[in-house]
C-alpha positions as CSV (number, residue, x, y, z in Angstrom):
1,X,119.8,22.2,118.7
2,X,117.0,24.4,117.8
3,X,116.4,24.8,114.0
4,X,117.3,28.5,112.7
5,X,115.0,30.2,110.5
6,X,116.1,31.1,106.9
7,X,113.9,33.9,106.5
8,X,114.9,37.0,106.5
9,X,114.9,38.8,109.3
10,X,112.6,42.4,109.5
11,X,114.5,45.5,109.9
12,X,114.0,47.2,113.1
13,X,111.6,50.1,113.6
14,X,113.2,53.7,113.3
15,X,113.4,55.0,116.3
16,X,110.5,56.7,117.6
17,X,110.7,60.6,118.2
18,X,109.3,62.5,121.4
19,X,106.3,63.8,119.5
20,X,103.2,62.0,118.4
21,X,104.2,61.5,114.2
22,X,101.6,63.8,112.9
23,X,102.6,66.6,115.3
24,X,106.7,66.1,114.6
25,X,105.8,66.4,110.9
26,X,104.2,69.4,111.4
27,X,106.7,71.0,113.3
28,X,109.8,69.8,111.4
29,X,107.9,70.7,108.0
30,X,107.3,74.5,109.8
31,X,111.0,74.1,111.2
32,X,112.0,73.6,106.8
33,X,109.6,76.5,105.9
34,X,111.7,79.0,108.6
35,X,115.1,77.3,107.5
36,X,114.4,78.1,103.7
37,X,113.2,81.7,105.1
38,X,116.2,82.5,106.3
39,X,118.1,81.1,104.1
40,X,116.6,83.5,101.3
41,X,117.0,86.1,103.4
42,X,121.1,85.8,103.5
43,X,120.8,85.3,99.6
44,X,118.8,88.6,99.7
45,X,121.1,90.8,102.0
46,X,124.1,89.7,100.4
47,X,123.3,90.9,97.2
48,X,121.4,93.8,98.2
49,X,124.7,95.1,100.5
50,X,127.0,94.2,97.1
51,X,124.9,96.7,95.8
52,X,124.7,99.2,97.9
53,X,128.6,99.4,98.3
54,X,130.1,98.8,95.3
55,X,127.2,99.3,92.9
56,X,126.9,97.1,89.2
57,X,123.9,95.2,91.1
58,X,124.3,92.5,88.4
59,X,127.4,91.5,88.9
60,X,126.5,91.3,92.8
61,X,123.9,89.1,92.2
62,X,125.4,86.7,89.5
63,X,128.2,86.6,91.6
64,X,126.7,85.9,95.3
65,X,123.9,83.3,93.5
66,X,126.7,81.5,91.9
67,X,128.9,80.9,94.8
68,X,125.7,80.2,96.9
69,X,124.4,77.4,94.2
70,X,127.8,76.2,94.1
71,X,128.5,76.1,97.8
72,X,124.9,74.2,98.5
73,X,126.1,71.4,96.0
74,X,129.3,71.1,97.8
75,X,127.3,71.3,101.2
76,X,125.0,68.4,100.3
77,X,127.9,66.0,99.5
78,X,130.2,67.2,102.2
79,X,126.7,66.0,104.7
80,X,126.3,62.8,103.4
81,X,128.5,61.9,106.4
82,X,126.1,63.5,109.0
83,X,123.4,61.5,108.2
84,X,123.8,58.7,110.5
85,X,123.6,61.1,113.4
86,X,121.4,63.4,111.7
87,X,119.6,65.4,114.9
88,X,122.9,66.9,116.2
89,X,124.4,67.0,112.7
90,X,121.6,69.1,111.7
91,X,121.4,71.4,115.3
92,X,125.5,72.1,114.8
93,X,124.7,73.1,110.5
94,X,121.9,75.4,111.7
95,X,123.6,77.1,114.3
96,X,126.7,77.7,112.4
97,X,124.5,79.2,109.8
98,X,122.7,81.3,112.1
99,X,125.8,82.5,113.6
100,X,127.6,82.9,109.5
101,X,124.4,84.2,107.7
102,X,123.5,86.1,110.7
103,X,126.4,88.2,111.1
104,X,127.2,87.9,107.1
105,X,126.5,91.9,106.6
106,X,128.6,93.3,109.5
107,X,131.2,91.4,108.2
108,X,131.5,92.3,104.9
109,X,130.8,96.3,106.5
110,X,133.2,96.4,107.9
111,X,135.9,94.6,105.8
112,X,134.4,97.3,103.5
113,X,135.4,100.0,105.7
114,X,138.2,99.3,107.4
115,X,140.1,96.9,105.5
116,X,139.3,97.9,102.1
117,X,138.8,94.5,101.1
118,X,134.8,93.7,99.5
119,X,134.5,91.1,96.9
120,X,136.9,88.3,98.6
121,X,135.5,89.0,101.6
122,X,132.2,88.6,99.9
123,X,132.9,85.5,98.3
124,X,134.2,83.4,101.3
125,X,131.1,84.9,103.0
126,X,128.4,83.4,100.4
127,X,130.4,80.3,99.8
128,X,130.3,79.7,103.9
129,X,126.4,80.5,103.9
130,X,126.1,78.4,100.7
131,X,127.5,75.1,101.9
132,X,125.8,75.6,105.7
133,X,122.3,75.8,103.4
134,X,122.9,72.7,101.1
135,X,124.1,70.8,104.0
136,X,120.2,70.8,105.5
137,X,118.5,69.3,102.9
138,X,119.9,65.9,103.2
139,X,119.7,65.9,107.0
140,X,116.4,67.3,106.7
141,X,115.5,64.6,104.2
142,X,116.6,61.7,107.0
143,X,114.8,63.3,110.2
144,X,111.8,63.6,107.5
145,X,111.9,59.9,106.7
146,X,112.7,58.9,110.8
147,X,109.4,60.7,111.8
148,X,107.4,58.3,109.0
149,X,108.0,55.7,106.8
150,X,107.2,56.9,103.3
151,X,108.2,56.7,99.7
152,X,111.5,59.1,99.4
153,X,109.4,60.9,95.9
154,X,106.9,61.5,98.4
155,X,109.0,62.9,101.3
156,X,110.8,65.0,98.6
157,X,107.7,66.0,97.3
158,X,106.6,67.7,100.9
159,X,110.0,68.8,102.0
160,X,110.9,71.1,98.5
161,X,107.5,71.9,98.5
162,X,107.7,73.4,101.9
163,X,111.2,74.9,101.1
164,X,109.7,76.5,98.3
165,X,106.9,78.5,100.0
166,X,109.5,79.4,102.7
167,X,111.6,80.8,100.1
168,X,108.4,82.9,98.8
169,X,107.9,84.2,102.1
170,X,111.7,85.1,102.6
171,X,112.1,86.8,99.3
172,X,108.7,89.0,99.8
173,X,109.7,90.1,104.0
174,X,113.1,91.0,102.9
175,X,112.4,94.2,101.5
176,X,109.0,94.7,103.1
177,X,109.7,94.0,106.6
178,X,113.4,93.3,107.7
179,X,114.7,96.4,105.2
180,X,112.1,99.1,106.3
181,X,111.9,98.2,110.2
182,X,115.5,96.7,111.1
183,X,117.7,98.2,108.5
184,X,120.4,95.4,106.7
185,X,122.4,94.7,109.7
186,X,119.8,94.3,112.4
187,X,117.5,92.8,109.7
188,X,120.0,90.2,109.4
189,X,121.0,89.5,113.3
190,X,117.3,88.7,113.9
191,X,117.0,86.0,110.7
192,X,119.8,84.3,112.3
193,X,117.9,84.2,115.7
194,X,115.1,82.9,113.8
195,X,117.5,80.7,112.1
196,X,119.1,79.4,115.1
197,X,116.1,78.9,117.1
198,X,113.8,76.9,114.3
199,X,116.9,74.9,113.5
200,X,118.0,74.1,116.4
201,X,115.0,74.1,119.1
202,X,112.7,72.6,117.1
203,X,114.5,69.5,116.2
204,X,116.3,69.0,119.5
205,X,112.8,69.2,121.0
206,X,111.1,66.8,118.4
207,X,114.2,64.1,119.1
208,X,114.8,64.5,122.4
209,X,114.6,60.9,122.9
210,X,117.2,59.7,120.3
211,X,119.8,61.7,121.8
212,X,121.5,61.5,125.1
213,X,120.8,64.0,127.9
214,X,124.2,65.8,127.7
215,X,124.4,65.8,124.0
216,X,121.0,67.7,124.0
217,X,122.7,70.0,126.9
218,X,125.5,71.1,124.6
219,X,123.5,71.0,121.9
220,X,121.0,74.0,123.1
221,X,124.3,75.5,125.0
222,X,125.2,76.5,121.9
223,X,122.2,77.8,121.0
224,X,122.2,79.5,123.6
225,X,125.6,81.1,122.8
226,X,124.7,81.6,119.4
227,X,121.9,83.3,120.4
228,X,124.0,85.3,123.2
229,X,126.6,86.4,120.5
230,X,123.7,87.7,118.0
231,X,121.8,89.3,120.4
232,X,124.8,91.1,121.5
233,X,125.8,92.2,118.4
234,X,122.2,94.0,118.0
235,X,122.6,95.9,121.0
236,X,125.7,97.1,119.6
237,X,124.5,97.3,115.8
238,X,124.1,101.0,115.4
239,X,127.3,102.1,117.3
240,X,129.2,99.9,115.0
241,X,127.4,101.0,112.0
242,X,128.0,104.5,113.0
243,X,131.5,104.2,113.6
244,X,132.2,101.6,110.0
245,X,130.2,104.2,108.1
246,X,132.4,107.3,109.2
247,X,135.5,105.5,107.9
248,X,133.9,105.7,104.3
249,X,133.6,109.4,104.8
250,X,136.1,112.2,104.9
251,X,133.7,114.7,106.8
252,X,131.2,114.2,109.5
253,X,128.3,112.9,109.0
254,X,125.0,114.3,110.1
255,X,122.5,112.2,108.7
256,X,122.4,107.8,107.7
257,X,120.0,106.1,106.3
258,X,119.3,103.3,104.4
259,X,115.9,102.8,102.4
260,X,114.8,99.8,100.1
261,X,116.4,101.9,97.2
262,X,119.6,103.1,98.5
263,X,122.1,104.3,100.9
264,X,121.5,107.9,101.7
265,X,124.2,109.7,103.7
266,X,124.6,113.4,104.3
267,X,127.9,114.8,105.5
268,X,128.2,118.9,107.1
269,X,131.8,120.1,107.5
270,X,133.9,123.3,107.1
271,X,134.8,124.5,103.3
272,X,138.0,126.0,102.6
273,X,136.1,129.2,102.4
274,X,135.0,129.3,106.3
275,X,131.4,128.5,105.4
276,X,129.7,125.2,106.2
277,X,130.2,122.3,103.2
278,X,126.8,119.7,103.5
279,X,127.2,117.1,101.1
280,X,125.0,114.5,99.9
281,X,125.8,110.7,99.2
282,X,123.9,108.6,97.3
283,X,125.2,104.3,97.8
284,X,128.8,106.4,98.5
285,X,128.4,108.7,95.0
286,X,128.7,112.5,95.8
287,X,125.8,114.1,94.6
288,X,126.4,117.4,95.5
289,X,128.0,119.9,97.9
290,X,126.5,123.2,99.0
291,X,129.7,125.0,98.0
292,X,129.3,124.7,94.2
293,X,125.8,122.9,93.9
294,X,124.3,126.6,92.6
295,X,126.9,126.1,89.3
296,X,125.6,122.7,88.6
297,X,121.9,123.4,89.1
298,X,121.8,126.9,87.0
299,X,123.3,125.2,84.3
300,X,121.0,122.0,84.6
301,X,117.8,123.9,85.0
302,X,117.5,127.4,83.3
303,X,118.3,127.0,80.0
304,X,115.4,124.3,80.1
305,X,113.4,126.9,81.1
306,X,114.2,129.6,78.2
307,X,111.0,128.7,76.2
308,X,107.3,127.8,77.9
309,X,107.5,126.9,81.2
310,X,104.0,127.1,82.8
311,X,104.2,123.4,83.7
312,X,107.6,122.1,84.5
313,X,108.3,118.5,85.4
314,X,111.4,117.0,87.1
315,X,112.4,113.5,86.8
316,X,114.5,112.5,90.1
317,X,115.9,115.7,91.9
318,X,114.5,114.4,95.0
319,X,117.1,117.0,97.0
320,X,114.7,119.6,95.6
321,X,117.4,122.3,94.2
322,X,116.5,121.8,90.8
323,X,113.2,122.2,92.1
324,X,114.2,125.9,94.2
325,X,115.9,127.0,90.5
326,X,112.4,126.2,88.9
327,X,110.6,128.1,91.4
328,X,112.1,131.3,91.2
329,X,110.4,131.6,88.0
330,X,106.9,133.7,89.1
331,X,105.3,132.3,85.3
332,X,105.5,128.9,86.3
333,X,102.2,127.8,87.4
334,X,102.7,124.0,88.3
335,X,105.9,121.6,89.0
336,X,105.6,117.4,89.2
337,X,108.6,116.2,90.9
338,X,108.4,112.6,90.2
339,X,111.7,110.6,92.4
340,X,111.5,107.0,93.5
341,X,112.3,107.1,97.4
342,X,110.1,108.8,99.2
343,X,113.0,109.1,102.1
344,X,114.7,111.2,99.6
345,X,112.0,113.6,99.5
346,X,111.1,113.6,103.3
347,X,114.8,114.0,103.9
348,X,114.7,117.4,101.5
349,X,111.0,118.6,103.1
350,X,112.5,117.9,106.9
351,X,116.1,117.6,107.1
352,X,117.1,121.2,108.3
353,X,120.6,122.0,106.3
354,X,118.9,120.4,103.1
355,X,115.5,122.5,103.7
356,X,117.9,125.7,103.9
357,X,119.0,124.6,100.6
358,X,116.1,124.0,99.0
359,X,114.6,127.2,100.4
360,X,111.8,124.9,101.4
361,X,110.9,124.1,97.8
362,X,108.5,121.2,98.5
363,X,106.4,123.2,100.4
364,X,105.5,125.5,97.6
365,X,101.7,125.6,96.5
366,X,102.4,125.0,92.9
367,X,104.6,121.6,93.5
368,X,103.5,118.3,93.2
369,X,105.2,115.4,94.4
370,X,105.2,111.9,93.2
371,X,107.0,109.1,94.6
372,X,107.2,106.5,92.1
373,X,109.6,105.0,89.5
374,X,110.0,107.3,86.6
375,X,109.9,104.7,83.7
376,X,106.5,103.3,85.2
377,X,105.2,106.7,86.1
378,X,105.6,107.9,82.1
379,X,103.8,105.1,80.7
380,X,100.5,106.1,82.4
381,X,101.5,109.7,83.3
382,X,98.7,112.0,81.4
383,X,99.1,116.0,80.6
384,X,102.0,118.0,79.0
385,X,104.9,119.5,79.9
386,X,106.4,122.8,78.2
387,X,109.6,121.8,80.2
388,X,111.4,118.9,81.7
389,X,114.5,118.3,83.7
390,X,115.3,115.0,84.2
391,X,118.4,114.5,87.0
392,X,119.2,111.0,87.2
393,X,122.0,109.4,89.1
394,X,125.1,108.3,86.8
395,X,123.8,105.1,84.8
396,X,126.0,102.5,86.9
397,X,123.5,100.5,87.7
398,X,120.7,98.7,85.7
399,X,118.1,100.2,87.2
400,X,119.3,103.4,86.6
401,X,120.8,102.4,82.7
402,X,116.7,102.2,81.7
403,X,116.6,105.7,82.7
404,X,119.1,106.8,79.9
405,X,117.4,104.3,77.4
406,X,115.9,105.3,73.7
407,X,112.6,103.6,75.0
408,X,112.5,106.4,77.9
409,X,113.0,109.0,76.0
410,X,110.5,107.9,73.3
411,X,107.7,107.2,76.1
412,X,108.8,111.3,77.6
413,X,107.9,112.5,74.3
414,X,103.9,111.5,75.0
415,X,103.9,114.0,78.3
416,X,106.1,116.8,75.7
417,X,103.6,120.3,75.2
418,X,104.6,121.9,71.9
419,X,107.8,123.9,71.7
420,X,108.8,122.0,75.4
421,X,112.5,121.8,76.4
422,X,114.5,119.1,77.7
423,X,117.3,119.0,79.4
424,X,119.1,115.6,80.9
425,X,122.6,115.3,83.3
426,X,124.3,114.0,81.2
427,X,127.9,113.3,83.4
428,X,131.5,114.4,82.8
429,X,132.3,114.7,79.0
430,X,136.3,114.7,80.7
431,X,136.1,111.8,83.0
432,X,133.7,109.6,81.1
433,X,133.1,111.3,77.2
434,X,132.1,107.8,76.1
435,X,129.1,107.7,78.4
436,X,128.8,111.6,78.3
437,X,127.9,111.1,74.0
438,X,126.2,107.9,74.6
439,X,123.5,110.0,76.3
440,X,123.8,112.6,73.3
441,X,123.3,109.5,70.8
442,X,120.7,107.7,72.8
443,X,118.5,111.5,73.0
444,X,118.8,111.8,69.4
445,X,117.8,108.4,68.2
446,X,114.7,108.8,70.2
447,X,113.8,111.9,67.9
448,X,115.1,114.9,69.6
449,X,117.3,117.9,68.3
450,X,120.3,117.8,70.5
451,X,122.3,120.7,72.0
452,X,125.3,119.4,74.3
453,X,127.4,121.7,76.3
454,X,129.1,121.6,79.5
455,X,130.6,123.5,82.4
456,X,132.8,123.3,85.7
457,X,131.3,122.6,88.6
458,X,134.8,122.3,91.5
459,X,133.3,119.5,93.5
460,X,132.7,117.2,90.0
461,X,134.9,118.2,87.7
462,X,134.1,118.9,84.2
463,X,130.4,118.2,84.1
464,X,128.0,118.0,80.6
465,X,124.3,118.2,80.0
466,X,122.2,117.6,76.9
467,X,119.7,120.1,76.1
468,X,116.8,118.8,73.6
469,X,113.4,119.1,71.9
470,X,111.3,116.8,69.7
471,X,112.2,117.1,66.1
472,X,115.2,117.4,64.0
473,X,116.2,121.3,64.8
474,X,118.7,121.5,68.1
475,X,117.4,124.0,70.9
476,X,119.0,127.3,71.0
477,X,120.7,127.5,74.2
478,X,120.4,130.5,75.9
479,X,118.7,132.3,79.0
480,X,114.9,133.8,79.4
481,X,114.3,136.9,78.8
482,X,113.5,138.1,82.7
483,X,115.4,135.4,84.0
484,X,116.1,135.7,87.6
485,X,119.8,136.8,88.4
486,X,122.1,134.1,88.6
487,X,125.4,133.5,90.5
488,X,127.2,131.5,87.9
489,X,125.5,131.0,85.1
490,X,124.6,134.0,81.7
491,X,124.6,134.0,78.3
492,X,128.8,134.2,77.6
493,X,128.8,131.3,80.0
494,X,126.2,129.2,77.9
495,X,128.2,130.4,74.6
496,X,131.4,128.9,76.1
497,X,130.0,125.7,77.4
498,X,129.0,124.4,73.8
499,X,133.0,124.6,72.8
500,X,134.3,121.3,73.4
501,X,138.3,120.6,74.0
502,X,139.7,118.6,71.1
503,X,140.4,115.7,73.3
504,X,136.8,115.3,74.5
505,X,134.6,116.2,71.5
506,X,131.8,113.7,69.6
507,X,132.7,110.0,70.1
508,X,131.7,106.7,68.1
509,X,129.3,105.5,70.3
510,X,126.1,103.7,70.4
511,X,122.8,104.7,71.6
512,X,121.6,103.1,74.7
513,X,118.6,100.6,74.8
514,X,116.6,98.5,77.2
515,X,117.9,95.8,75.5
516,X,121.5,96.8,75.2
517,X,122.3,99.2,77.8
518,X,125.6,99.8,76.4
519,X,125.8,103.3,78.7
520,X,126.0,101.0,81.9
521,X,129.4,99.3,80.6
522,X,130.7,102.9,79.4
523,X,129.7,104.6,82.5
524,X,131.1,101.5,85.1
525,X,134.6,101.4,83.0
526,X,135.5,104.7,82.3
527,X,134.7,105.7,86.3
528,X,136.3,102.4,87.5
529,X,139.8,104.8,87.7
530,X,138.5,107.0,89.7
């Protein structure tokens, strides 16, 4: 009987994959970097469509990072499992996620629009896209070590390392590529290609040898279908965004778009009157309608103008009727119209029912136009200004609560000639006083003379501006001498608008800073009835 040896006996070799090591590496590292891309990407979209739809982009975020982070620590666990057949494991989790991340945002459209239904829906959603994402790094861990015996700190080292830069790369083409040239649905059917063909292909490819002929068949089958059902989807992306957006609207719509900053959407029906009602939405907030838009922008722009007004500036107004109520001024000799999206503008210059409304405003000699954020724009803007209007959005949003901040007003008063007037939208002192006074409080703690008063504009309600200067004194609020004629608006008008109902007159509330923008939580509860 032979003698047995008592050493121990040397673990077998991994199995060997198709590809020469250095080149597998190399491709499964790229396949982490495109994985992490896309992966990003979904992170991105989610949020951003959150945002878009239901505004309070903070909440969005918090909310869809959460779940995600959540969901990938539940993913890695739930793939411990997979590892000892890691290669289709890891082809199955990226197709899944292709197919889930990939079709994330028409989902969530349309449960939006038809069903009603956002934030469940958006939840399940992330939570599905979150444990498909933790679920690779595990399995991508194993096929790293399979490909080349190394210390696990090292492999870790190279794989988050990879995953990392892939992240950068997703984070910077998701508003510089995907948004601009595919729009948030297409944007996110390709990803999922992408997705789908770097998690699936690659690795079935580098394998091929560890895994039995018909597995790989089935295995890039359903690729294949994956591929079939995305690319299918595309083809039909824009009829079914036509048709999910119209349900959001009550009247047709004549013009979609969405930009890197928001959802613009204009709308051209039938008034009550007989004559033709275009309407412009703003991330599905109504910010005007050609049958009443004249009462709103009289009263927002010419008492402003009542004092100097050789150099006028608007802040936002990118529709351009403030800008047509400026105009008809012949003493004003220059106007900076300074809004963020530069669609916004094109849109008012091009678009045929808004050019008609504008009276072609933005093609004036005297007006310039700067697309830039106005916060930024103020802290290196040089010259005065004997007048501003500033027509801002409601504050629900962060980005849009800094714009109603003491610091912006503070950094306005540097671009302020002497004796200037301004005047700021200030909302509906009916539907939301406590965010109609925080504007009045957060004007006057920046060192301006207040003058609130407010009128009725049908399409908005009860609707209030704030009429200001530097110093102590409040601005008289009244017309120009010479002032054009005006359809709504004269000086018995402007006397009545400064009487306030009892129900709706000065409130206890706080001034709004960058720090504490208290006029984002007044503004997103008192509108959340309506």
């Amino acid at each position: 009987m032979a003698a047995t040896s008592t050493a121990p006996t040397a673990a077998p070799p991994p199995p060997r994959p198709a590809v020469p090591a250095r080149g597998a590496r190399f491709l499964l590292l790229l396949s982490v970097f495109l994985c992490a891309a896309c992966g990003l990407v979904y992170e991105l979209a989610l949020t951003a469509l959150g945002s878009y739809l239901v505004g309070n982009s903070v909440m969005q975020t918090s909310v869809v990072i959460s779940v995600i982070v959540f969901a990938m620590g539940v993913g890695s666990l739930a793939a411990k499992p997979l590892q000892r057949r890691p290669v289709g494991a890891f082809a199955v989790v990226e197709g899944l996620l292709a197919l889930t991340g990939g079709l994330s945002v028409l989902v969530l459209y349309v449960a939006f629009a038809w069903l009603r239904v956002y934030t469940p829906a958006m939840v399940a959603v992330a939570f599905a896209v979150g444990l498909l994402i933790g679920a690779e790094i595990p399995l991508l861990m194993t096929l790293l070590q399979r490909i080349r015996r190394q210390e696990a700190g090292s492999a870790v080292a190279d794989m988050f390392a990879v995953d990392y830069i892939g992240a950068l790369v997703g984070g910077l083409c998701f508003p510089l590529l995907l948004l601009p040239v595919f729009g948030q649905l297409k944007g996110a059917l390709v990803v999922g290609a992408v997705n789908a063909l770097a998690g699936v292909l690659v690795v079935v490819w580098i394998f091929r040898r560890q895994i039995r002929r018909t597995v790989r068949i089935a295995l890039l089958g359903g690729m294949a279908a994956v591929l079939a059902v995305l690319g299918t989807v595309y083809a039909l992306a824009d009829d079914i965004e036509v048709t999910a957006r119209q349900q959001l609207y009550r009247d047709p719509i004549v013009h979609a778009e969405t930009t890197p900053y928001q959802d613009i959407v204009v709308t051209r029906s039938r008034a009550f009157t007989g004559e033709a009602d275009t309407r412009l939405f703003l991330d599905g907030d109504l910010q005007f309608s050609s049958v009443d838009e004249y009462r709103y922008h009289e009263a927002l722009v010419h008492p402003a103008l009542s004092g100097p007004r050789s150099s006028v500036l608007i802040l936002g107004g990118g529709d351009a009727l403030a800008l047509r109520e400026v105009l008809r001024y012949e003493d004003v000799r220059q106007v900076t119209l300074v809004d963020l999206d530069p669609a916004m503008t094109r849109l008012a210059r091009g678009f045929g029912p808004l050019r008609e409304l504008n009276g072609g405003a933005l093609e004036d000699p005297r007006v310039r136009v700067v697309n830039a954020d106005a916060f930024n724009w103020l802290r290196d803007a040089g010259g005065r200004y004997d007048a501003v209007v500033i027509d801002f959005p409601d504050p629900d949003t962060a980005a849009l609560a800094k714009l109603y901040s003491v610091e912006f007003y503070h950094l306005l008063r540097q671009v302020l000639a002497p004796d200037s007037r301004v005047v700021v939208q200030g909302g509906s002192p009916f539907f939301a006083p406590k965010s109609y006074w925080s504007v009045r409080a957060t004007v006057a703690e920046a060192g301006y003379g207040t003058t609130p008063y407010q009128v009725d504009v049908p399409s908005f309600g009860n609707w209030g501006f704030v009429l200001a200067r530097p110093g102590t004194e409040p601005p008289p609020l009244r017309l120009a001498e010479g002032a054009p004629r005006l359809r709504f608006l004269d000086d018995a008008v402007l006397r009545a608008s400064t009487v306030f109902p009892v129900d709706r007159r000065t409130r206890e509330v706080r001034p709004s800073t960058l720090m504490d923008p208290v006029i984002l939580e007044y503004t997103r509860h008192e509108w959340r009835a309506y």
